[in-house]
SEBAZA-498815 format. One record per residue (C-alpha): x, y, z; residue in one letter. Coordinates in steps of 0.5 Angstrom, whole numbers. Layout:
{{X, Y, Z}, "A"};
...
//
This chain:
{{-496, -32, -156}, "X"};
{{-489, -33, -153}, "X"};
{{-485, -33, -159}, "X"};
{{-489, -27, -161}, "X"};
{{-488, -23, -155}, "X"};
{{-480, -25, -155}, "X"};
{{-481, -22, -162}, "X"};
{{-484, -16, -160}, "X"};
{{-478, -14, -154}, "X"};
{{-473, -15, -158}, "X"};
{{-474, -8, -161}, "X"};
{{-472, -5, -156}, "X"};
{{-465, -7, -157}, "X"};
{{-464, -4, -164}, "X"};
{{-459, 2, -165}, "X"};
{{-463, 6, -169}, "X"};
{{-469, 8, -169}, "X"};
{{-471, 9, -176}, "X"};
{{-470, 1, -176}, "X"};
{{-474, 0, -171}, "X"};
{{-480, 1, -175}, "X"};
{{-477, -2, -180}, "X"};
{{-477, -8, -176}, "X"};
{{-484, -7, -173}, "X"};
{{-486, -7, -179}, "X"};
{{-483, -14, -181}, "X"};
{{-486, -16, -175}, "X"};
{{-492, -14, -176}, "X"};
{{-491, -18, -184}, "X"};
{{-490, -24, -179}, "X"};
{{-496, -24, -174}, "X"};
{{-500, -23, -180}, "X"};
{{-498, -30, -184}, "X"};
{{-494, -25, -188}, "X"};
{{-487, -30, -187}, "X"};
{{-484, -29, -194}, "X"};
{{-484, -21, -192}, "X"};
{{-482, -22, -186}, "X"};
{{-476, -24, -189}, "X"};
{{-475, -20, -194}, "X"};
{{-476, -14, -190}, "X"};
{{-470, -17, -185}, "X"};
{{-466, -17, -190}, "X"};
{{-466, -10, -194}, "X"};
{{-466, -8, -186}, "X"};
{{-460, -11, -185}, "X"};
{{-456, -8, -191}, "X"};
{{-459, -1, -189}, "X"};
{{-455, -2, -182}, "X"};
{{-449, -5, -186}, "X"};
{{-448, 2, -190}, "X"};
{{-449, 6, -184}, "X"};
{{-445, 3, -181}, "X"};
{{-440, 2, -186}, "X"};
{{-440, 10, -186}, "X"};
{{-439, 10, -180}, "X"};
{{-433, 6, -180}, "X"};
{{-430, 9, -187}, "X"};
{{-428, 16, -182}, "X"};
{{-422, 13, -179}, "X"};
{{-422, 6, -184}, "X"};
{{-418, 7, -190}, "X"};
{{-421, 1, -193}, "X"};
{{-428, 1, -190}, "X"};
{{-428, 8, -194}, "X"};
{{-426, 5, -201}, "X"};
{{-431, 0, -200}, "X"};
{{-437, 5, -199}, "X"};
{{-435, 8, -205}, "X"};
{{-435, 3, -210}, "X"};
{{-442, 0, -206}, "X"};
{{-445, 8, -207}, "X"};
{{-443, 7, -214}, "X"};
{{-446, 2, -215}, "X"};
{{-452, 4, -212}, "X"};
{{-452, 10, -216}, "X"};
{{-452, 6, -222}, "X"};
{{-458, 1, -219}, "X"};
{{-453, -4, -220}, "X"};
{{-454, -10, -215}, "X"};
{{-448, -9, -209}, "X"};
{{-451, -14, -204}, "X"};
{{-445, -19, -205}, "X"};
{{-440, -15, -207}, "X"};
{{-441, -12, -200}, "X"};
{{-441, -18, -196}, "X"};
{{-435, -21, -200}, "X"};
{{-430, -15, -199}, "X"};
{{-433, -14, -192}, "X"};
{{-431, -22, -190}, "X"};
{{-425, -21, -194}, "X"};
{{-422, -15, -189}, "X"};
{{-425, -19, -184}, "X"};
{{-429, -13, -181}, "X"};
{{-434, -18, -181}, "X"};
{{-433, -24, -177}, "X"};
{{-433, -31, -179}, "X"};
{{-440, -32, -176}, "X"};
{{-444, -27, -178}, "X"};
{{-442, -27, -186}, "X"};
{{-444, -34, -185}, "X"};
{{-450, -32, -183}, "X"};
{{-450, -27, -189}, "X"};
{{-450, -32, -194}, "X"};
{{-455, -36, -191}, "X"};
{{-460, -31, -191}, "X"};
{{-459, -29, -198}, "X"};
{{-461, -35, -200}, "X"};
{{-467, -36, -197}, "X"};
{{-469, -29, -198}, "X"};
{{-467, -30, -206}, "X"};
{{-471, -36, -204}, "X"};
{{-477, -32, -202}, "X"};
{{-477, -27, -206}, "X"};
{{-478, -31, -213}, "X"};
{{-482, -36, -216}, "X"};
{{-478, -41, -214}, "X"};
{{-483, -46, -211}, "X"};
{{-480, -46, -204}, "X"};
{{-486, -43, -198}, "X"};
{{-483, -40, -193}, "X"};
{{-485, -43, -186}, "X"};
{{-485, -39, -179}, "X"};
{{-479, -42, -176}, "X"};
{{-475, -39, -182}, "X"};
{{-477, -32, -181}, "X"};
{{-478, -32, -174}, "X"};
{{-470, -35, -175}, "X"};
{{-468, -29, -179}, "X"};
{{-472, -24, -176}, "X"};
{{-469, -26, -169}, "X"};
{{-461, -26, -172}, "X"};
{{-462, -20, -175}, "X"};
{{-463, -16, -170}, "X"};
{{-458, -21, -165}, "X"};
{{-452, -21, -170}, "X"};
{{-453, -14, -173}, "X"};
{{-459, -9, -171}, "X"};
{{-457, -9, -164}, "X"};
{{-450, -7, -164}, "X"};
{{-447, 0, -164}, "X"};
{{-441, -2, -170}, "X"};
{{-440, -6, -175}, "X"};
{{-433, -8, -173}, "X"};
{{-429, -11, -167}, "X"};
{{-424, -6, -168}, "X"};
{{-428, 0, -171}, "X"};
{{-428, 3, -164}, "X"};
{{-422, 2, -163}, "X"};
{{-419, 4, -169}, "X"};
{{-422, 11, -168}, "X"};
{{-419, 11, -161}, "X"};
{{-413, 11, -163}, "X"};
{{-414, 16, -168}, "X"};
{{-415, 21, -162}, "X"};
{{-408, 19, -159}, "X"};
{{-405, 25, -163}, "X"};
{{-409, 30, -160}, "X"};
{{-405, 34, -154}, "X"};
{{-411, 35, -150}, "X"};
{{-415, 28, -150}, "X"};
{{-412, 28, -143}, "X"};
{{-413, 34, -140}, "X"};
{{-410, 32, -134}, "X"};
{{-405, 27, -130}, "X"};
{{-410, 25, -125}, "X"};
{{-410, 18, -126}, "X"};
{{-417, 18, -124}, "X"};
{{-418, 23, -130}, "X"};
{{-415, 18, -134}, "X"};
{{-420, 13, -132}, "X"};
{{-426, 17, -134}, "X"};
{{-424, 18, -141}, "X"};
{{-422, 12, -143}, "X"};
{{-428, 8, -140}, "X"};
{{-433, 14, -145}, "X"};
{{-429, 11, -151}, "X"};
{{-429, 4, -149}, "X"};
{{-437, 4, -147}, "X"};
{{-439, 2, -154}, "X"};
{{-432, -3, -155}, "X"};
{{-434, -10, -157}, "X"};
{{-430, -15, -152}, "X"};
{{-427, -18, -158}, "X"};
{{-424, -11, -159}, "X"};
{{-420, -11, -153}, "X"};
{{-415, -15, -155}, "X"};
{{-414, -11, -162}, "X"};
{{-414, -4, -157}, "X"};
{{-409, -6, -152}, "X"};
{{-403, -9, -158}, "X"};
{{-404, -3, -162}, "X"};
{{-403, 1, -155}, "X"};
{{-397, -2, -153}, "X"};
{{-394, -1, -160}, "X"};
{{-396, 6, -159}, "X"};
{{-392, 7, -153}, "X"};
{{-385, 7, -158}, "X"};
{{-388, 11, -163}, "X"};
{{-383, 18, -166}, "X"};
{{-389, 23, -163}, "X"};
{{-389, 24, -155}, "X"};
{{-396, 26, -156}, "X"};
{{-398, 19, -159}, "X"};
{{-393, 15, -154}, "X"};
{{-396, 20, -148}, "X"};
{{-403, 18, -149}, "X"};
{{-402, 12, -151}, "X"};
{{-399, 10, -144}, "X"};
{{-403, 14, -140}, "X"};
{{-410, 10, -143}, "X"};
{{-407, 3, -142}, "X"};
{{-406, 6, -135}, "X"};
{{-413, 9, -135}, "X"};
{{-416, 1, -137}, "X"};
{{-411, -2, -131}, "X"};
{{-414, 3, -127}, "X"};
{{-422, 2, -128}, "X"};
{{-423, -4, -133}, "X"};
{{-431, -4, -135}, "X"};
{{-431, -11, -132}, "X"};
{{-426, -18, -131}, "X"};
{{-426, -20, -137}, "X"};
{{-423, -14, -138}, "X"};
{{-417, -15, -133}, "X"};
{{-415, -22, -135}, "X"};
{{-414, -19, -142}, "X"};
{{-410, -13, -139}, "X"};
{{-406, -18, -135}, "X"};
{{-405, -23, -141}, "X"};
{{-403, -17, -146}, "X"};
{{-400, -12, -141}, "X"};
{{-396, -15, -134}, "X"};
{{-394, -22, -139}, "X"};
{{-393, -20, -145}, "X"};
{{-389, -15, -143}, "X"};
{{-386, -17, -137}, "X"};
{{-379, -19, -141}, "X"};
{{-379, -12, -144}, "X"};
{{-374, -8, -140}, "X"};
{{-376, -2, -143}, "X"};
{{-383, -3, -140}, "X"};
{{-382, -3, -133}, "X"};
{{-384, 4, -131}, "X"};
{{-391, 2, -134}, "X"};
{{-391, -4, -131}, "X"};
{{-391, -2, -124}, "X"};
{{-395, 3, -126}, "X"};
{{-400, -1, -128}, "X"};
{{-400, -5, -122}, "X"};
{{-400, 1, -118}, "X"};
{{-406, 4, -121}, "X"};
{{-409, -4, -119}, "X"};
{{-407, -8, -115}, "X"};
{{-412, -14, -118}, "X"};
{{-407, -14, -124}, "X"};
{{-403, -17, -119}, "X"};
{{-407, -23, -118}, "X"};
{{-406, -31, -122}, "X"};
{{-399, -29, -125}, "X"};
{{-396, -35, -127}, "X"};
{{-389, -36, -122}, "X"};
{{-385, -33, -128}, "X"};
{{-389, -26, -128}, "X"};
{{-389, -26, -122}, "X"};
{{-381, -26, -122}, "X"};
{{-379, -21, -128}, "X"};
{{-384, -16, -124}, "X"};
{{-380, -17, -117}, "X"};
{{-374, -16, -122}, "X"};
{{-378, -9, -125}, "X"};
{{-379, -8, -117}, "X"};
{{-372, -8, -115}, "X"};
{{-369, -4, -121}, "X"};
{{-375, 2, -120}, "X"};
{{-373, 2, -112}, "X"};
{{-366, 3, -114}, "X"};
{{-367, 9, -119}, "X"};
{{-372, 12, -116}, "X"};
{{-370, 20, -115}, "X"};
{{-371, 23, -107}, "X"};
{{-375, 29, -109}, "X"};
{{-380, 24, -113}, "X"};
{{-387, 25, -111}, "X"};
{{-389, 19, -107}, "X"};
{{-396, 20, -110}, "X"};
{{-394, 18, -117}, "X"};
{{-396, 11, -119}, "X"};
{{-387, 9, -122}, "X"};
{{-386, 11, -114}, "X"};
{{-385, 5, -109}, "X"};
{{-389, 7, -104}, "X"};
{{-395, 6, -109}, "X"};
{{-392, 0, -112}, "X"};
{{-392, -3, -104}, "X"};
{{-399, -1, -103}, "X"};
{{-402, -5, -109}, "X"};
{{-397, -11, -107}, "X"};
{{-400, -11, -100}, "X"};
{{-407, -12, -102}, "X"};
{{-405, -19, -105}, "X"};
{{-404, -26, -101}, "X"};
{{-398, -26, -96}, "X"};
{{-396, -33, -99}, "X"};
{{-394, -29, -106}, "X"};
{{-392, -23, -102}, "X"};
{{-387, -28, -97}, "X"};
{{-385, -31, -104}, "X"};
{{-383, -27, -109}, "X"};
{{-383, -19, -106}, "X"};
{{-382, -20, -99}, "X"};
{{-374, -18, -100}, "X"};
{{-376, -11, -104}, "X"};
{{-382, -9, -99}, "X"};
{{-377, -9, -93}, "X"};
{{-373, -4, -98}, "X"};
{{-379, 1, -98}, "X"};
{{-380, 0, -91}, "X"};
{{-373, 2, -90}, "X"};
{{-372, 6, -93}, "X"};
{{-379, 10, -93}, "X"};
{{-380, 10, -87}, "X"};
{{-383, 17, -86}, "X"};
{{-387, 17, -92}, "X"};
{{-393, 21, -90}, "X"};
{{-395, 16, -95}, "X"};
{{-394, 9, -93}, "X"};
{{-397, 11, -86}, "X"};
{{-403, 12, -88}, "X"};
{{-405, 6, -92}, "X"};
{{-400, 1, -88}, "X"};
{{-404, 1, -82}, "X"};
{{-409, -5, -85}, "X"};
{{-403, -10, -85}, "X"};
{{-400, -11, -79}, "X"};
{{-394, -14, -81}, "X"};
{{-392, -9, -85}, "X"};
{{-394, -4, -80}, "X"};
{{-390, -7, -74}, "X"};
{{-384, -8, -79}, "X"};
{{-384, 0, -81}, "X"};
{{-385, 1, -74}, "X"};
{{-379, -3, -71}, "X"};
{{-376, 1, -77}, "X"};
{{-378, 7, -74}, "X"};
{{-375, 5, -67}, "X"};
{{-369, 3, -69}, "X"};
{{-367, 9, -72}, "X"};
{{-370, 14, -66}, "X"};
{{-366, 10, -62}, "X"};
{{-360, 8, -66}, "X"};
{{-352, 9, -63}, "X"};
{{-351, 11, -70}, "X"};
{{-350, 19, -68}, "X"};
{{-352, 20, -76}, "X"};
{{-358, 16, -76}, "X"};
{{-361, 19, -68}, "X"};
{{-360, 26, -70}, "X"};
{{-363, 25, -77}, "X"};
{{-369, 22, -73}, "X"};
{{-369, 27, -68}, "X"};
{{-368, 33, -74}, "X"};
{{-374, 31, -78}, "X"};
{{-379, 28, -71}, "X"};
{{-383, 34, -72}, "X"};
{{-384, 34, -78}, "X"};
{{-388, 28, -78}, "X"};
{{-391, 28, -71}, "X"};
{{-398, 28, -74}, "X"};
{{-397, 22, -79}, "X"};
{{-393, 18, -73}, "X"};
{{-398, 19, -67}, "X"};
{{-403, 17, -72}, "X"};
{{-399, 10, -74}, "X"};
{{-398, 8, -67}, "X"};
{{-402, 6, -61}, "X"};
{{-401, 10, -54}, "X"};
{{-395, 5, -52}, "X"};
{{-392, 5, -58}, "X"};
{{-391, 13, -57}, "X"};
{{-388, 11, -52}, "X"};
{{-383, 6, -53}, "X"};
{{-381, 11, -59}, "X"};
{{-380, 16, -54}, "X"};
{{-375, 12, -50}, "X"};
{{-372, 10, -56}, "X"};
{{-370, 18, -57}, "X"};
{{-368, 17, -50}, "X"};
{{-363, 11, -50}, "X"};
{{-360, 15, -56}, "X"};
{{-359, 21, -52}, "X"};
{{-356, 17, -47}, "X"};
{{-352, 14, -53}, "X"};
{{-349, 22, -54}, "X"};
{{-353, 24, -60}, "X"};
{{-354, 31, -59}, "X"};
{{-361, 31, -63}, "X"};
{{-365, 27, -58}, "X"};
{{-361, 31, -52}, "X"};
{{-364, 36, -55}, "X"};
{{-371, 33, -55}, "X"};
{{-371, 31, -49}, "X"};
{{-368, 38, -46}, "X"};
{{-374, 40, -50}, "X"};
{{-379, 35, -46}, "X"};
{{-380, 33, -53}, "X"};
{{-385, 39, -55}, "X"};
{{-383, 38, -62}, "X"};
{{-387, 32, -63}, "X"};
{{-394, 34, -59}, "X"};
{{-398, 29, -61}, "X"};
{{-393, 23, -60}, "X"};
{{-391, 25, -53}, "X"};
{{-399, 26, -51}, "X"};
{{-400, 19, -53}, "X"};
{{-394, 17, -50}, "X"};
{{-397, 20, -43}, "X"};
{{-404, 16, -45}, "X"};
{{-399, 10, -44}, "X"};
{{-397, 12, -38}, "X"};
{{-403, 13, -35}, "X"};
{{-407, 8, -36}, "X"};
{{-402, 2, -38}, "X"};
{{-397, 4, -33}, "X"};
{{-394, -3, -32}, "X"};
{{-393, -4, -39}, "X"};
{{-389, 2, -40}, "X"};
{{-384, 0, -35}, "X"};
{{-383, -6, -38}, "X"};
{{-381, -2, -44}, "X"};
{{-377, 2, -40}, "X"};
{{-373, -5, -36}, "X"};
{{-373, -8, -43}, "X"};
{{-370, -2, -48}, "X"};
{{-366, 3, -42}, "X"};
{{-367, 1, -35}, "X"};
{{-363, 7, -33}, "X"};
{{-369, 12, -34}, "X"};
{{-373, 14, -29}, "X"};
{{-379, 9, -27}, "X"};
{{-386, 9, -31}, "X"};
{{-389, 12, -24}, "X"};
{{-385, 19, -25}, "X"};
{{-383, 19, -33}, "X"};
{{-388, 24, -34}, "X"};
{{-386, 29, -28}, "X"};
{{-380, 27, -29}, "X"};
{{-378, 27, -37}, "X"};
{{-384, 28, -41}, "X"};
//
């Protein structure tokens, strides 16, 4: 009874419903002893899914169409067409190896089945042909690994398949074309992608980039990833001309990054180094080819990979972006990083290069905010004796601010009075440390701030 109720469930996995009573029925040939109609049934239903299937395919699939056409002539003609169908299906490889074997094996036992040849079908043959039929065929929505994507690419010429340049949106869309993608489809998918992005039409090329990007973003699972890494980050990773995708890819997901071999991981930090050198000042440092976005996917790998091969360019970024509102907000969970970008930060406050401590003292209120959410209560306050000592130097911003008793900087000089009040040791010795000049941690407050 097992094997009959195995026999019932699998009904469920069938794609159309017309076949699922046609199935019902083959099963119902077999819980009567009817084997040789069991597999009978099987196989007209086989053939029925195929041609359905093949029609669907034959919308986007010039070869798939020609093959339909002569299939429907010969079944106006009542000519027998099974064969023919399987040999060119095979042929043109839109049916794999395995399931054109087992074509071919069902055909014999149901020719055996179906005339007097003296041969008996048994139930462990039907029940073999019912199961496959549904396994290998009745279950799945398309009749080809590339059938799905074939069809997605054919969409790579519509001007509003991505509707906008949220990669967020990207990821949607692509993920409802590819639910119903086999995964030995993927691989097809992703070189025929790649190939797009060279493509004469901006249109197709745009698109093309905006769904590999969409697949690196939210691939449906690991398998997956591992294919957008093999095919993506290292076929491409000697391909100049594909840096800005590649960085854009790792900055959509930071898991791309992870179990590259030595080399990727050196021709990527080669693609890092030229991106932060070309990068404009007014680029957004929200988009994806940006570096500050490269950094964030890099930081979420292990420290080991990032010492080895990256460590050179994140000090750059860390440097040179200092006052990203973007970078501080999502470097707070890597404490080097952060200490880093922080030292960074006081060094310029408080730099003997006028430029650079006027520079700061400039532009101070306009990242107050994003600052005093970075920094502890005694970090705001070393920052401000920073601007201090470069008052003293004779930069004539961070006089200004201190004349001003730094209200530019609000929330900044209200965690640095925190500091003060409850960690008045520690501020004093930042100040013996740092400008032993400046007034003492117990009058600071009255006297500076």
């Amino acid at each position: 009874m097992s094997s009959l109720r195995d026999m019932e469930e699998l009904i469920s996995d069938i794609v159309d419903v017309e076949l699922k009573e046609y199935m019902r029925e083959a099963l119902t040939c077999y819980m009567t002893g009817a084997h040789r109609a069991c597999i009978v049934l099987s196989f007209i239903a086989i053939f029925e899914d195929l041609l359905k299937k093949l029609d669907g395919l034959a919308s986007t699939n010039k070869t798939a169409r020609a093959i339909l056409t002569d299939v429907n002539k010969k079944r106006e003609e009542q000519k027998v067409y099974e064969n023919d169908l399987l040999n060119k299906l095979k042929a043109e490889k839109i049916l794999t190896e395995l399931d054109a074997d087992f074509l071919s094996v069902l055909r014999t036992l149901r020719n055996k089945a179906a005339h007097p040849s003296g041969h008996k079908p048994t139930a462990e043959e039907a029940r073999y042909v019912y199961s496959e039929t549904i396994r290998l065929f009745l279950s799945k929505p398309v009749l080809s690994t590339t059938q799905v994507a074939d069809q997605i690419l054919s969409k790579l010429t519509n001007a509003y398949l991505f509707p906008t340049t949220n990669i967020q949106d990207h990821a949607t869309v692509v993920n409802d074309g590819v639910k119903t993608l086999h995964p030995d489809g993927y691989p097809y998918l992703l070189k025929k992608l790649i190939e797009s992005l060279n493509d004469a039409n901006e249109v197709v090329k745009n698109n093309a980039k905006r769904y590999l990007l969409g697949l690196s973003s939210k691939p449906l699972n690991q398998d997956v990833l591992e294919q957008i890494k093999k095919q993506v980050l290292e076929e491409s990773s000697s391909d100049e001309g594909k840096g800005q995708l590649l960085m854009e890819c790792i900055s959509a997901n930071a898991n791309l990054l992870n179990g590259l071999d030595e080399i990727v991981y050196l021709r990527l930090n080669k693609m890092f180094g030229d991106i932060i050198r070309t990068t404009k000042t007014a680029d957004q440092h929200t988009y994806l080819k940006h570096p500050v976005q490269i950094v964030k996917s890099i930081l979420c790998i292990d420290k080991s990979l990032i010492d080895k091969y990256f460590k050179a360019n994140i000090d750059d970024v860390l440097k040179v972006y200092k006052f990203s509102p973007v970078l501080m907000g999502f470097i707070g969970g890597k404490d080097w990083a952060r200490n880093k970008l922080i030292i960074n930060i006081f060094e310029m406050a408080g730099s003997s290069t006028f430029d650079e401590a006027n520079s700061f003292a400039k532009s101070a209120g306009a990242y107050d905010k994003d600052i005093a959410a970075l920094m502890s209560d005694i970090e705001c306050f070393e920052l401000i004796v920073h601007v201090c000592d470069a008052a003293i130097w004779g930069s004539y911003g961070a006089d200004g601010m201190m004349k001003g008793r730094f209200n530019n900087i609000p929330r900044i000089k209200e965690k640095a009075i925190k500091a003060l009040q409850n960690r008045t040791k520690d501020c004093q010795d930042l100040i013996e440390k740092i400008k032993p000049d400046l007034p003492e941690a117990s009058v600071f407050e009255k006297d500076v701030l």
